[in-house]
C-alpha positions in Angstrom: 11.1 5.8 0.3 11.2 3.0 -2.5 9.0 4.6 -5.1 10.7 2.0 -7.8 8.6 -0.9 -5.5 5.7 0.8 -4.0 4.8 1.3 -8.3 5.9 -2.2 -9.0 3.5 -3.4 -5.8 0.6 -0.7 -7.0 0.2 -3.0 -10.4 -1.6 -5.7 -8.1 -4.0 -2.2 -7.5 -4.5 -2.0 -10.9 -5.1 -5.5 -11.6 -8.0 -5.6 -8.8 -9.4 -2.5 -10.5 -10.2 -4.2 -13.7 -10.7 -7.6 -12.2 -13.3 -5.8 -9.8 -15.2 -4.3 -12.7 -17.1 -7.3 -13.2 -14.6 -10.9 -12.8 -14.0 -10.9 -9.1 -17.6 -10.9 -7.3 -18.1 -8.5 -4.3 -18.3 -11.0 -1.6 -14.8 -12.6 -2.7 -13.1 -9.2 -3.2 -11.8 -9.0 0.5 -10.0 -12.0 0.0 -8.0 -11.1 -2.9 -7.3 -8.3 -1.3 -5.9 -9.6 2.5 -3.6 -11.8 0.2 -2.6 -8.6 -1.7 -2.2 -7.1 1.5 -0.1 -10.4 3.1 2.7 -10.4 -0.3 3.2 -6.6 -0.5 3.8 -6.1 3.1 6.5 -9.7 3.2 7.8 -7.7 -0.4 7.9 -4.5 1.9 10.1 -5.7 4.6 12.5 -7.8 2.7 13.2 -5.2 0.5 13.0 -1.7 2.4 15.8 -0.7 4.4 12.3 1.2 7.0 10.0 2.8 7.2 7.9 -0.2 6.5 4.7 1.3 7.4 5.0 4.4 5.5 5.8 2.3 2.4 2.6 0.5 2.9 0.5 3.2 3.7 2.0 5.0 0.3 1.1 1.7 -1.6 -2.4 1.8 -0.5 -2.9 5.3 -1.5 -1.6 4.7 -4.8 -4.0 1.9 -5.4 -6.6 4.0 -4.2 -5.5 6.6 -7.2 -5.4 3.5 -9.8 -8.8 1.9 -8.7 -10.5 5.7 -8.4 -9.6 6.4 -11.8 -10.9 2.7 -13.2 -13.9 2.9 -11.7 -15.2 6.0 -12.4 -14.2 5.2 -16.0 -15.7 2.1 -16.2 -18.7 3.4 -13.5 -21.7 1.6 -15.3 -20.0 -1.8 -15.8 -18.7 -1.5 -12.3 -21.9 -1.1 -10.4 -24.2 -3.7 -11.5 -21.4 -5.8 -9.3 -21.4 -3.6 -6.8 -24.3 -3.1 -5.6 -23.6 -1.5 -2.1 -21.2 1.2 -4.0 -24.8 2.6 -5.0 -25.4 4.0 -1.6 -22.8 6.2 -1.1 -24.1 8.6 -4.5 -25.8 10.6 -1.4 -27.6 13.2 -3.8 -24.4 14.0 -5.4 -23.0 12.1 -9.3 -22.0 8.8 -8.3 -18.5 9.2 -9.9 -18.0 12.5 -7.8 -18.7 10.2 -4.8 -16.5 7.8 -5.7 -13.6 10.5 -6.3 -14.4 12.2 -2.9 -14.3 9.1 -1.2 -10.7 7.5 -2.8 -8.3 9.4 0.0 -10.9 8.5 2.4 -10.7 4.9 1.5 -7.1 5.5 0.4 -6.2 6.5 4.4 -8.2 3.9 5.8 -6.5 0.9 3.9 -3.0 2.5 3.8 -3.0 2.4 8.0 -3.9 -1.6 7.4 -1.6 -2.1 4.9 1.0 -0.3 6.6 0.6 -2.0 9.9 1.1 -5.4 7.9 3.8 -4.1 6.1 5.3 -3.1 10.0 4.0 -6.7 11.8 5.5 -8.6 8.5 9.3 -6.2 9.5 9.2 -8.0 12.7 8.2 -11.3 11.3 10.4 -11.8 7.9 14.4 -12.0 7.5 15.7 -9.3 5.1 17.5 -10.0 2.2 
């Protein structure tokens, strides 16, 4: 496992957490995000010897850790932008909810990135 590059990769995670405090608008989030998803997984596979989609399920849950930790910092500047984060306080402290829910989240992107980081293995030339 490339630890060296999955951090170097996870700095795009910690970008998107700031930038998703309040620059980058809900609705256009997912987009940042599938191109993050498209570079690390081409950076992936030219630069891992395998294991491709264990590298990219690793990424994801690091960025999970990095965007957990920036928004429940930053909580009250975070959801006036995010509106729809609101529903998931279910009775409980909203930043609770939002720690509970990171390996949730975590899992469910790492199997997509991981699966791109595996298609993009089949589609790139190593270096």
């Amino acid at each position: 496992m490339n630890f060296k590059l999955l951090l170097q990769l996870s700095v795009f995670g910690v970008i998107m957490a700031f930038g998703t405090i309040s620059l980058i608008p809900e609705n256009i989030e997912p987009v940042f995000w599938v191109l993050i998803f498209i570079f690390c997984a081409v950076v992936i596979a030219k630069a891992c010897p395998g294991k491709y989609f264990w590298h990219g399920f690793v990424l994801s849950f690091i960025n999970s850790v990095w965007i957990t930790i920036v928004h429940t910092i930053f909580y009250d500047n975070y959801l006036p932008h995010h509106p729809n984060m609101g529903s998931f306080e279910l009775g409980r402290h909203p930043r609770l909810m939002l720690i509970l829910m990171a390996p949730v989240f975590g899992i469910m992107f790492g199997l997509i990135q991981g699966l791109f980081a595996f298609a993009a293995s089949k589609l790139v030339k190593k270096n």
